[in-house]
CHARMM-style PDB file with segment names, atoms N, HN, CA, C and O in Angstrom:
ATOM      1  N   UNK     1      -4.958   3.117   0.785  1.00  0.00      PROA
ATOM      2  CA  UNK     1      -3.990   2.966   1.843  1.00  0.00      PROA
ATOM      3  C   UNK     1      -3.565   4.348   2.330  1.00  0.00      PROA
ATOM      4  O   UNK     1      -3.555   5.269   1.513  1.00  0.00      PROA
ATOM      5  N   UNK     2      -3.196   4.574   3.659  1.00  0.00      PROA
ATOM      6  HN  UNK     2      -3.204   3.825   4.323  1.00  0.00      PROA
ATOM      7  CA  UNK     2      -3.053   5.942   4.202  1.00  0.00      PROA
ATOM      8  C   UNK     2      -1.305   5.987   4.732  1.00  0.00      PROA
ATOM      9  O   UNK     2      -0.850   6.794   5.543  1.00  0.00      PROA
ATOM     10  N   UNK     3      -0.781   5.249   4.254  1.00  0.00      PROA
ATOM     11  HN  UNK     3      -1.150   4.594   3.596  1.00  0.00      PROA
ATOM     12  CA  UNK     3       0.691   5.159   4.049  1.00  0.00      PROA
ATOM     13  C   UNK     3       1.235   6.357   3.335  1.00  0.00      PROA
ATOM     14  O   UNK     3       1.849   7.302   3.828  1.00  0.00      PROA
ATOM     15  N   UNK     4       0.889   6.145   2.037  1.00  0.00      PROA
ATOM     16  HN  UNK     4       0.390   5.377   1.636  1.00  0.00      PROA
ATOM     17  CA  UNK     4       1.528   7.318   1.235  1.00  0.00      PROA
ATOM     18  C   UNK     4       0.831   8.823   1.751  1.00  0.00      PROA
ATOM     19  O   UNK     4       1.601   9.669   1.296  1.00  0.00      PROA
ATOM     20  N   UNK     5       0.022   9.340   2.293  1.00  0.00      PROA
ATOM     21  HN  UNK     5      -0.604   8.653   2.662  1.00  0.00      PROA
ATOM     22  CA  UNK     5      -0.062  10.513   2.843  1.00  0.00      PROA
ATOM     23  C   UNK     5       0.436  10.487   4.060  1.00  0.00      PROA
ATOM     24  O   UNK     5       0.120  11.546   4.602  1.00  0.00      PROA
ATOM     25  N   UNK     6       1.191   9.675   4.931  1.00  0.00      PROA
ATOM     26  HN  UNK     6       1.448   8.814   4.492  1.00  0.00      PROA
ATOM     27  CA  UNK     6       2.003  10.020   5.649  1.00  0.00      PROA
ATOM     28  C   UNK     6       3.156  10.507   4.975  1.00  0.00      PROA
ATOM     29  O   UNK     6       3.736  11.451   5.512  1.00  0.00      PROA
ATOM     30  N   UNK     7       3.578  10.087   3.977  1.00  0.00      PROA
ATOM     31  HN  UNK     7       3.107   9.321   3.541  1.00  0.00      PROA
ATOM     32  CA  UNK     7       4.966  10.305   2.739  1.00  0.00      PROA
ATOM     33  C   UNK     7       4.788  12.053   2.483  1.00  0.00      PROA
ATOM     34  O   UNK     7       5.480  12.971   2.925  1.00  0.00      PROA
ATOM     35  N   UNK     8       3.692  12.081   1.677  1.00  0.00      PROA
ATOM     36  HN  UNK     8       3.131  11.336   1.319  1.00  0.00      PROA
ATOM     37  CA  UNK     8       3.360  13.302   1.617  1.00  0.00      PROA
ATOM     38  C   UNK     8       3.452  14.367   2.622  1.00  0.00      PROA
ATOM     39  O   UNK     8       3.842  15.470   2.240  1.00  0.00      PROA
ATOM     40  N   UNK     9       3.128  14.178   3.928  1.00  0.00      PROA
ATOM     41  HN  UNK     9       2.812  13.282   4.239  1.00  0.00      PROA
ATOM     42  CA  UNK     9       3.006  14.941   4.886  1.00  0.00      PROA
ATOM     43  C   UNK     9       4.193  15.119   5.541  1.00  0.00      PROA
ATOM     44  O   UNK     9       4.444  16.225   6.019  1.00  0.00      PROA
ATOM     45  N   UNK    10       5.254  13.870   5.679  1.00  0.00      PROA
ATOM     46  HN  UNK    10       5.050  12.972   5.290  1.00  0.00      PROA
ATOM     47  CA  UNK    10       6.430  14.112   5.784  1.00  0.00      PROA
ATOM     48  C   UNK    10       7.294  15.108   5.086  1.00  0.00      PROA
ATOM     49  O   UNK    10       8.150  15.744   5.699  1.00  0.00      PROA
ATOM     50  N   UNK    11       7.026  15.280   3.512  1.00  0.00      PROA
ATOM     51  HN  UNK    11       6.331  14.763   3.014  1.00  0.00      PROA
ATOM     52  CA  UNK    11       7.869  16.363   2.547  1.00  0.00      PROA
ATOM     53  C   UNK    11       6.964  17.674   3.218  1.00  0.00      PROA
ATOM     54  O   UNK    11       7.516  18.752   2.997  1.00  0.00      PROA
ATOM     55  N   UNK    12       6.070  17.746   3.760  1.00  0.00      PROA
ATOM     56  HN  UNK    12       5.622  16.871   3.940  1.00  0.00      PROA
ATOM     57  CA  UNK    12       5.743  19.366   3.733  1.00  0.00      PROA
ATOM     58  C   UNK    12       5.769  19.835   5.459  1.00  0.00      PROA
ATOM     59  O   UNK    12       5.096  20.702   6.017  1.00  0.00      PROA
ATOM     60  N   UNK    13       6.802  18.915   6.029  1.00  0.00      PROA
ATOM     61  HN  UNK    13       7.349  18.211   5.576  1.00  0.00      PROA
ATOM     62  CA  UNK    13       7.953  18.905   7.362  1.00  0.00      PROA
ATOM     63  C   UNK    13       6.355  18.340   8.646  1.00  0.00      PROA
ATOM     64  O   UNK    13       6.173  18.783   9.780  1.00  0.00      PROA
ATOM     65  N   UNK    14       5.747  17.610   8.128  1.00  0.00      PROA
ATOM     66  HN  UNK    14       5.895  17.251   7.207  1.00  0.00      PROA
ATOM     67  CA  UNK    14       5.477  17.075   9.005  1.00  0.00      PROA
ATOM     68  C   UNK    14       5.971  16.037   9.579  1.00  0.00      PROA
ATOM     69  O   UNK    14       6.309  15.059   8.912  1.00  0.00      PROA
ATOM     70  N   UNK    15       6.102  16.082  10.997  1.00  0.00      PROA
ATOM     71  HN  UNK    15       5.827  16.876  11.539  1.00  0.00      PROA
ATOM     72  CA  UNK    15       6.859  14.102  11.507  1.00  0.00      PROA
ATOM     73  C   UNK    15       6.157  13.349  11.397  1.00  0.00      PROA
ATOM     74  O   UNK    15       4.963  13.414  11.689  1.00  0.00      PROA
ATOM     75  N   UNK    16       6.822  12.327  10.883  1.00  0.00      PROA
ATOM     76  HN  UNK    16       7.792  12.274  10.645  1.00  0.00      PROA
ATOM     77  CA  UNK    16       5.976  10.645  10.646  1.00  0.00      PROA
ATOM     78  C   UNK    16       5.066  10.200  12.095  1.00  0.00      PROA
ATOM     79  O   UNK    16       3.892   9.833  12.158  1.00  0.00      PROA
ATOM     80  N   UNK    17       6.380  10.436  13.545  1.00  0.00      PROA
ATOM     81  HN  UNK    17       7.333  10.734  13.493  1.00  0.00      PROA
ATOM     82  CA  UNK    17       5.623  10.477  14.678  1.00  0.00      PROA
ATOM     83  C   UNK    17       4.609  10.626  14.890  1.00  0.00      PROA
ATOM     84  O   UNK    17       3.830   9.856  15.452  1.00  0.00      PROA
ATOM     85  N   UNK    18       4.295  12.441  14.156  1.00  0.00      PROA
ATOM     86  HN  UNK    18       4.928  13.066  13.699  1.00  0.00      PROA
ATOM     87  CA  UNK    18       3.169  12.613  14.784  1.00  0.00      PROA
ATOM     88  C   UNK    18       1.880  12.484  13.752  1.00  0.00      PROA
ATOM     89  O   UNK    18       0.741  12.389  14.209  1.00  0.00      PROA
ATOM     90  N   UNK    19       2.142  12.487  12.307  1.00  0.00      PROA
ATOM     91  HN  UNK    19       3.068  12.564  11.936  1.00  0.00      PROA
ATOM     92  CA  UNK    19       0.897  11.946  11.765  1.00  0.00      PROA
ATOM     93  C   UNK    19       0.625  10.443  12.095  1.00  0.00      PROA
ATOM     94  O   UNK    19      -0.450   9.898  11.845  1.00  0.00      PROA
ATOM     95  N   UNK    20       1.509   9.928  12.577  1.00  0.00      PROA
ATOM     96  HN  UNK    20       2.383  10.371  12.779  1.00  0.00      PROA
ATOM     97  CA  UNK    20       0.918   8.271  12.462  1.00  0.00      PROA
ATOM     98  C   UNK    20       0.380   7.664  13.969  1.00  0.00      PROA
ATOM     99  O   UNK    20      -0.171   6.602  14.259  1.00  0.00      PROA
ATOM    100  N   UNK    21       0.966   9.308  15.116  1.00  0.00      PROA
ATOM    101  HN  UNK    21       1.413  10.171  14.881  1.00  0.00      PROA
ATOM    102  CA  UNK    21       0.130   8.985  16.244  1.00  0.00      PROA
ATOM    103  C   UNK    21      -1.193  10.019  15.649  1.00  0.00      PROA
ATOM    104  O   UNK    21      -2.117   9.206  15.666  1.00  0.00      PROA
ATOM    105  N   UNK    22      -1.519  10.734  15.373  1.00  0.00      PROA
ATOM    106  HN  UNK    22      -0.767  11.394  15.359  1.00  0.00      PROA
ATOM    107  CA  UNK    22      -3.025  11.488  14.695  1.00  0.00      PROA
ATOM    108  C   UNK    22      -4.006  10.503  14.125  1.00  0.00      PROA
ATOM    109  O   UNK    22      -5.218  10.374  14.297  1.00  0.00      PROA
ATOM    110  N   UNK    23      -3.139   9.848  13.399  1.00  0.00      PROA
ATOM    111  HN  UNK    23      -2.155   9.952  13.258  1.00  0.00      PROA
ATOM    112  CA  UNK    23      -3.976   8.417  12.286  1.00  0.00      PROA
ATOM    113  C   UNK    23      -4.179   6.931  13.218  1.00  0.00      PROA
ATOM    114  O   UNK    23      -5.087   6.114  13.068  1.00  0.00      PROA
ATOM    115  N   UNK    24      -2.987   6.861  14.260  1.00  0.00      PROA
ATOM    116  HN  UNK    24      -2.249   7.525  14.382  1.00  0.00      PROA
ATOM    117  CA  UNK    24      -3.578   6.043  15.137  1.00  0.00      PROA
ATOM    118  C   UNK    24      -2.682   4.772  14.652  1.00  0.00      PROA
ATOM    119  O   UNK    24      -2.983   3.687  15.148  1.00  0.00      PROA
ATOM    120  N   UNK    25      -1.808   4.810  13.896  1.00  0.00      PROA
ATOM    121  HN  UNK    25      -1.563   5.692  13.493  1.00  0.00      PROA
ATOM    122  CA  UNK    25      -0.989   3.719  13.712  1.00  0.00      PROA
ATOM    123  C   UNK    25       0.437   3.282  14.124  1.00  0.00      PROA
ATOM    124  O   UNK    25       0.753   3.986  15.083  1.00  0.00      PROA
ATOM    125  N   UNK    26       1.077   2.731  13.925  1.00  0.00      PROA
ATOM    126  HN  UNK    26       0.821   2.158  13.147  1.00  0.00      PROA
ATOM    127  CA  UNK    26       2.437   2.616  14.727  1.00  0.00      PROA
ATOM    128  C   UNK    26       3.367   3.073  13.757  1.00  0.00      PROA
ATOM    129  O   UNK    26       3.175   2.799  12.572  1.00  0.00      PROA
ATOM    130  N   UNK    27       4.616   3.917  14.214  1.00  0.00      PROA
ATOM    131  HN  UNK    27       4.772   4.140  15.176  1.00  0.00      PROA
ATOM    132  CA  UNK    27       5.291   4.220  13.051  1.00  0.00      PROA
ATOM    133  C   UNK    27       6.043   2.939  12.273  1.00  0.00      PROA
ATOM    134  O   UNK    27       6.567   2.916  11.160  1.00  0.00      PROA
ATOM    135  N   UNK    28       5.915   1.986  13.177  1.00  0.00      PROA
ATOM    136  HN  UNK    28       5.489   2.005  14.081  1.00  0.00      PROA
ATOM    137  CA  UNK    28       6.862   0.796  12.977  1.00  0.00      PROA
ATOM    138  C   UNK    28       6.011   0.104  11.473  1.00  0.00      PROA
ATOM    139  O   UNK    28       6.550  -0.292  10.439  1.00  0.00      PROA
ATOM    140  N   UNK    29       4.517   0.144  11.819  1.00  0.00      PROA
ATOM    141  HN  UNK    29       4.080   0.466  12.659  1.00  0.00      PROA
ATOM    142  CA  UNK    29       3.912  -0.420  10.619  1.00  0.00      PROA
ATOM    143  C   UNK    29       4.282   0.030   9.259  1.00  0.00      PROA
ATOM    144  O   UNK    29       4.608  -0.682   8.310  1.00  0.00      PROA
ATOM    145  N   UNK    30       4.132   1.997   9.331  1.00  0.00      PROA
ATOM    146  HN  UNK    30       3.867   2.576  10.102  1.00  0.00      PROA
ATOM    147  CA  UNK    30       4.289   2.788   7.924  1.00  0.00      PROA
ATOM    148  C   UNK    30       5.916   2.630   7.827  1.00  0.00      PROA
ATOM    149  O   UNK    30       6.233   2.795   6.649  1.00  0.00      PROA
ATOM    150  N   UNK    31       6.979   2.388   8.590  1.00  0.00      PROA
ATOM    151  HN  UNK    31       6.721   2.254   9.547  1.00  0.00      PROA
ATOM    152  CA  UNK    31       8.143   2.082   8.032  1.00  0.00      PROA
ATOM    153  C   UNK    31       8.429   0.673   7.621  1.00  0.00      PROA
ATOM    154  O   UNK    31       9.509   0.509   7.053  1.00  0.00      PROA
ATOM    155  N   UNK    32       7.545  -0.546   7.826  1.00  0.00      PROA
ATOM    156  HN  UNK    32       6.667  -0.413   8.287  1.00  0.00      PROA
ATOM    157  CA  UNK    32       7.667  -1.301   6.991  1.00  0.00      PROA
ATOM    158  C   UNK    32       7.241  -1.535   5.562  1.00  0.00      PROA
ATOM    159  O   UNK    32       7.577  -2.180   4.569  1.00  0.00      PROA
ATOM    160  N   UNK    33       6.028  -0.397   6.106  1.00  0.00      PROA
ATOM    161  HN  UNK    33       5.755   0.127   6.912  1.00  0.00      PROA
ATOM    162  CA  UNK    33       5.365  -0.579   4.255  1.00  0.00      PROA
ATOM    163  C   UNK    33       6.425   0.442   3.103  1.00  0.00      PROA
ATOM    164  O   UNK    33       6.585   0.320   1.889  1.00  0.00      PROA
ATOM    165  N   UNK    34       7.023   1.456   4.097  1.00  0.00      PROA
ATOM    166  HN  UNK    34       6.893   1.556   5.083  1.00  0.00      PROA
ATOM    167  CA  UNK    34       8.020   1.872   3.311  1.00  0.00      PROA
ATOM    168  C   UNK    34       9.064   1.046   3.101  1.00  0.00      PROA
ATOM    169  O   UNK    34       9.570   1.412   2.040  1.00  0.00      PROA
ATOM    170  N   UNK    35       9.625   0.179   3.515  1.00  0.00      PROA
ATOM    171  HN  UNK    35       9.213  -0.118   4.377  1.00  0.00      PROA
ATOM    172  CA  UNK    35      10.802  -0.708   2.980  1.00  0.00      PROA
ATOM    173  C   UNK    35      10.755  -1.919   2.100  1.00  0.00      PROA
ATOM    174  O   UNK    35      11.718  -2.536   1.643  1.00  0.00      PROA
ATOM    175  N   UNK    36       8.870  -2.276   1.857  1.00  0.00      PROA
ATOM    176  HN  UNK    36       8.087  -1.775   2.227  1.00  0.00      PROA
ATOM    177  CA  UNK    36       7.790  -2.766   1.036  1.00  0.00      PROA
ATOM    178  C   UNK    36       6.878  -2.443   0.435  1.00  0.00      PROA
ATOM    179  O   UNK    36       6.115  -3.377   0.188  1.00  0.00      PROA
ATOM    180  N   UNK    37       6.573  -1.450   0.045  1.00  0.00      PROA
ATOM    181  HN  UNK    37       7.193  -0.691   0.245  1.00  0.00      PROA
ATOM    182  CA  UNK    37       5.426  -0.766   0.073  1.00  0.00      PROA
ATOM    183  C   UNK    37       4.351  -2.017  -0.755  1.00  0.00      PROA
ATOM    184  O   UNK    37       3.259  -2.106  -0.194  1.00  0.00      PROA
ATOM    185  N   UNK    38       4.500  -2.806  -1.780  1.00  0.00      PROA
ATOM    186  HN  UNK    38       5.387  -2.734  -2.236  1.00  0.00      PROA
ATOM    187  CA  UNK    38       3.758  -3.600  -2.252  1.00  0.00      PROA
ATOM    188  C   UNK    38       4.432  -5.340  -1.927  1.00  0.00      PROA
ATOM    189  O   UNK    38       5.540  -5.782  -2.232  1.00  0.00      PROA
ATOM    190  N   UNK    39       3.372  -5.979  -1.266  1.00  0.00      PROA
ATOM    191  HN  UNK    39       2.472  -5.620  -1.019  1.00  0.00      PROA
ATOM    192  CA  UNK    39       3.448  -6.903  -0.911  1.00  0.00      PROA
ATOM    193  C   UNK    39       3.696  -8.531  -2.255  1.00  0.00      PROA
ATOM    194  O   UNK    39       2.819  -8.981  -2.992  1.00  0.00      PROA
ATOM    195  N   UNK    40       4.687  -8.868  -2.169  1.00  0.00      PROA
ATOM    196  HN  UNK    40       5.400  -8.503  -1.570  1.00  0.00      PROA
ATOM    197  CA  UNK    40       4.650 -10.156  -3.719  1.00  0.00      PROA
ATOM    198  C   UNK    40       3.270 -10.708  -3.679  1.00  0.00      PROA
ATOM    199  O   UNK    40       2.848 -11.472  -4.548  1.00  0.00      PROA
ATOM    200  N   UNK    41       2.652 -10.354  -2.771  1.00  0.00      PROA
ATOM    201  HN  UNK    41       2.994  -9.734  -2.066  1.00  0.00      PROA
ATOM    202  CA  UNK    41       0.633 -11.497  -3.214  1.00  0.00      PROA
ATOM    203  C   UNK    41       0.370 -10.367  -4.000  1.00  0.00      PROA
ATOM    204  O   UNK    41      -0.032 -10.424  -5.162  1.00  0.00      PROA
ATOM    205  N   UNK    42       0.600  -9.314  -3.358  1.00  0.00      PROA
ATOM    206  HN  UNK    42       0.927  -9.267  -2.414  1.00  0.00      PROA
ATOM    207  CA  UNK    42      -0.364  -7.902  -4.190  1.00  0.00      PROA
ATOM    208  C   UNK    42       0.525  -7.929  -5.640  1.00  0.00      PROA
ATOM    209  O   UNK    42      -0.046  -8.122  -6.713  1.00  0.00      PROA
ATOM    210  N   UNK    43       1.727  -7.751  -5.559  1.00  0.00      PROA
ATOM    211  HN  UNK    43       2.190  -7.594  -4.687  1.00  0.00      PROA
ATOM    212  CA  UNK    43       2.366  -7.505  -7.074  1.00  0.00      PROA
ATOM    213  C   UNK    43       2.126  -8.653  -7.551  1.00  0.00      PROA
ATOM    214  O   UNK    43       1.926  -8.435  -8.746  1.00  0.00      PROA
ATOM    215  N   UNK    44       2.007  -9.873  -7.345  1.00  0.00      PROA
ATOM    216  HN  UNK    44       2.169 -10.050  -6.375  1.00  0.00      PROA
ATOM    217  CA  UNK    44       1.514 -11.159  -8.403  1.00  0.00      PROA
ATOM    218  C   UNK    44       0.303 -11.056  -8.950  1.00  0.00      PROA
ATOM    219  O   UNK    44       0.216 -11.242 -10.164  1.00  0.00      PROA
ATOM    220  N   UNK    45      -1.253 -10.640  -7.940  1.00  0.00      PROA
ATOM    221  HN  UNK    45      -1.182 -10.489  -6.954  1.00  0.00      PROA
ATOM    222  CA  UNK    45      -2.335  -9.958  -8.074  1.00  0.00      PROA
ATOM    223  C   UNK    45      -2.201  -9.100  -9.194  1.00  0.00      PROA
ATOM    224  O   UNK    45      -3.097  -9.202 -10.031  1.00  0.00      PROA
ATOM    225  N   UNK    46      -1.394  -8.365  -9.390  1.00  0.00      PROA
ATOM    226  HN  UNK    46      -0.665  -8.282  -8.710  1.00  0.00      PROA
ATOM    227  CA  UNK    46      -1.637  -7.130 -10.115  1.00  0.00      PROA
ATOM    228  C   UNK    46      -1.093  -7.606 -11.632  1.00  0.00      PROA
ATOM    229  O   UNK    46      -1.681  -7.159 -12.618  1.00  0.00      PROA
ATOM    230  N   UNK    47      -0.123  -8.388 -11.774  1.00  0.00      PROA
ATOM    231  HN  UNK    47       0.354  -8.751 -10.974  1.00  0.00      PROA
ATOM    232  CA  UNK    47       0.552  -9.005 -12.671  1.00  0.00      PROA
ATOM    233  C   UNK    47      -0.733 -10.158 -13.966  1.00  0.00      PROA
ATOM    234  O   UNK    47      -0.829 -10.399 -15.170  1.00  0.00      PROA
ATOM    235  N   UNK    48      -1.519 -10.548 -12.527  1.00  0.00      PROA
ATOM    236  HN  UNK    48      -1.441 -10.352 -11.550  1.00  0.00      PROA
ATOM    237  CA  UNK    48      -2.128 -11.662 -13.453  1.00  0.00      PROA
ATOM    238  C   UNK    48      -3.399 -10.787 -13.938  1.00  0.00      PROA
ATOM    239  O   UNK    48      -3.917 -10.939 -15.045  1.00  0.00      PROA
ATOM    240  N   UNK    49      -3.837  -9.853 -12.977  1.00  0.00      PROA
ATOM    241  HN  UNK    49      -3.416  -9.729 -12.078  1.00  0.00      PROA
ATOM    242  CA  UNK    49      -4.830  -9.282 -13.769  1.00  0.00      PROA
ATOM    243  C   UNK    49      -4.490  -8.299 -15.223  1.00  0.00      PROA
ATOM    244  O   UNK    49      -5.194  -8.091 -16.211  1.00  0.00      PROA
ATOM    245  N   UNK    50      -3.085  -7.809 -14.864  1.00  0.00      PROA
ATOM    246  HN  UNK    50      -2.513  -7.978 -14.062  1.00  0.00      PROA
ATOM    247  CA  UNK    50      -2.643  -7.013 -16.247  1.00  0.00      PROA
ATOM    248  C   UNK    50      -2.659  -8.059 -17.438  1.00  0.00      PROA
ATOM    249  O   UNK    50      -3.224  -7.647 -18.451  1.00  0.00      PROA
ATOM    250  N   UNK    51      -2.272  -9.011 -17.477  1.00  0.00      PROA
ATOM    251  HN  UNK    51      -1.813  -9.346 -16.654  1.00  0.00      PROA
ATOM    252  CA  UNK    51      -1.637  -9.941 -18.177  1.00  0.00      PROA
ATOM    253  C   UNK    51      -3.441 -11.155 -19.268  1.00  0.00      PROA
ATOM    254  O   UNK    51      -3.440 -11.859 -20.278  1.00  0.00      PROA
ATOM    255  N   UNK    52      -4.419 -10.802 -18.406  1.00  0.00      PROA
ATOM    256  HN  UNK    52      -4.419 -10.231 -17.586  1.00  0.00      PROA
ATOM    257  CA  UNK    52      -5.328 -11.385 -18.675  1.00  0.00      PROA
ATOM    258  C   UNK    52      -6.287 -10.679 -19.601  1.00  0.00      PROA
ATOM    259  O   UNK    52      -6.888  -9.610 -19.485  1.00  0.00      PROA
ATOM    260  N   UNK    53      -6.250 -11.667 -20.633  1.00  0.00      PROA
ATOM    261  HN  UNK    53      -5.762 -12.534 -20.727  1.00  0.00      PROA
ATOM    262  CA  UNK    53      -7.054 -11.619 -21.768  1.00  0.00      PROA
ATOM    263  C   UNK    53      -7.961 -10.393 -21.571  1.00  0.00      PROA
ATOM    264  O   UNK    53      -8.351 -10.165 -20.426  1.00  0.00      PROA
ATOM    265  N   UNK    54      -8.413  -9.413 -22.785  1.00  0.00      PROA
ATOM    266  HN  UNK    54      -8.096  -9.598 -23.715  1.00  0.00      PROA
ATOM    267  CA  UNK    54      -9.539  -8.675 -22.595  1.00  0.00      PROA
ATOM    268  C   UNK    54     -10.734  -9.005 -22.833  1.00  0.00      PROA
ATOM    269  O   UNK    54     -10.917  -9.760 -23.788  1.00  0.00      PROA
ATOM    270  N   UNK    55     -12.067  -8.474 -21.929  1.00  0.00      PROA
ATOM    271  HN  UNK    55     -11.919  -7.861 -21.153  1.00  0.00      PROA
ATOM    272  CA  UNK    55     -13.014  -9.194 -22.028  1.00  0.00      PROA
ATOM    273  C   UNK    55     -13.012 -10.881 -20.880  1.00  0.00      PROA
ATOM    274  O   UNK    55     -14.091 -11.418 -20.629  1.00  0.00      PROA
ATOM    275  N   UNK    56     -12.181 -11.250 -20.541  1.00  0.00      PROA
ATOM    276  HN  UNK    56     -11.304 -10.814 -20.745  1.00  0.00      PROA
ATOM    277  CA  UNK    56     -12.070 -12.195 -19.240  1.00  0.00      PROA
ATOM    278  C   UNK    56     -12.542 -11.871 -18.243  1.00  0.00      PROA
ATOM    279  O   UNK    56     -12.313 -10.730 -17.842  1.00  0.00      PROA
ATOM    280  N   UNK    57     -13.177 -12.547 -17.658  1.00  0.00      PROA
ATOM    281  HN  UNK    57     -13.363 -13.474 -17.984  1.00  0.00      PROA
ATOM    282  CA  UNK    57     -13.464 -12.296 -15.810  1.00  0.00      PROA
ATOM    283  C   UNK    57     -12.335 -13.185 -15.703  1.00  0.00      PROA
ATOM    284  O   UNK    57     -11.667 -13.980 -16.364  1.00  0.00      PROA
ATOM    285  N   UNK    58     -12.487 -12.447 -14.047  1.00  0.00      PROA
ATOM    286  HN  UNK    58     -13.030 -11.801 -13.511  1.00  0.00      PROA
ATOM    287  CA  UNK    58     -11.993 -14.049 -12.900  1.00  0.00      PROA
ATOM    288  C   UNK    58     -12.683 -14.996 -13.075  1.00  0.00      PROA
ATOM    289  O   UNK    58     -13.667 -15.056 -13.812  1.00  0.00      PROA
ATOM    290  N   UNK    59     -12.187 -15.917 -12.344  1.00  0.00      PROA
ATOM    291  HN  UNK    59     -11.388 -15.869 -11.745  1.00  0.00      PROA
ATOM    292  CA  UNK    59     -12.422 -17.151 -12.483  1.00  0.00      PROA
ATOM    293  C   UNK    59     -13.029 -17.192 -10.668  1.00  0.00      PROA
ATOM    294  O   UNK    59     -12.351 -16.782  -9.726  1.00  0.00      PROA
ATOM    295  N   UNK    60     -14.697 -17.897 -10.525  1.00  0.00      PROA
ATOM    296  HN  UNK    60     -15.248 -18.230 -11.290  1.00  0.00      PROA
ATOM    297  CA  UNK    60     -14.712 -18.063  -9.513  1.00  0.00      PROA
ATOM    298  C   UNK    60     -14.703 -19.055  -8.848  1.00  0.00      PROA
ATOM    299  O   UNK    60     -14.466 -20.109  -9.438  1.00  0.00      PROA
ATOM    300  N   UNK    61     -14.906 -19.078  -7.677  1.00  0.00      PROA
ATOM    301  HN  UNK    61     -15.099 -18.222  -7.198  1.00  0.00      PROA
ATOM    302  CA  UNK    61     -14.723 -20.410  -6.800  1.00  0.00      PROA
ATOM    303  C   UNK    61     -15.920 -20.833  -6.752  1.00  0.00      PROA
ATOM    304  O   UNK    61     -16.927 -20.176  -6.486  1.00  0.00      PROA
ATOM    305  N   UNK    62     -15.793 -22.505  -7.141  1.00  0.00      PROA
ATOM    306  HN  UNK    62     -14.975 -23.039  -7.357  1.00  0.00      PROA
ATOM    307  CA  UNK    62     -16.960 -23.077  -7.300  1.00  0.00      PROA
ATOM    308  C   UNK    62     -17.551 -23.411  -5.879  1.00  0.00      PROA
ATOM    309  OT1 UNK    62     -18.650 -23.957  -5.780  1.00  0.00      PROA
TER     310      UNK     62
END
């Protein structure tokens, strides 16, 4: 994701403005992912794979 190097680029006094018109995105998008940065599908995602047996695959769709 190219969110957090806008973060980065912000601390070393770059504007969000203008890296996220350079990168081509809206600032409106990277300030929502900042007020979210991980989405509850992604943190549940991440939860069930921590949480699962070692040596388990997924489970696929038949």
């Amino acid at each position: 994701m190219i969110y957090p190097l806008v973060l980065e680029l912000a601390a070393d006094g770059i504007p969000v403005a203008v890296t996220c018109r350079v990168l081509r995105f809206s600032k409106q998008a990277f300030y929502a992912w900042k007020a979210a940065p991980v989405s509850q599908r992604d943190w549940d995602d991440a939860m069930l794979r921590r949480n699962r047996p070692a040596g388990s695959a997924p489970s696929q769709p038949s």
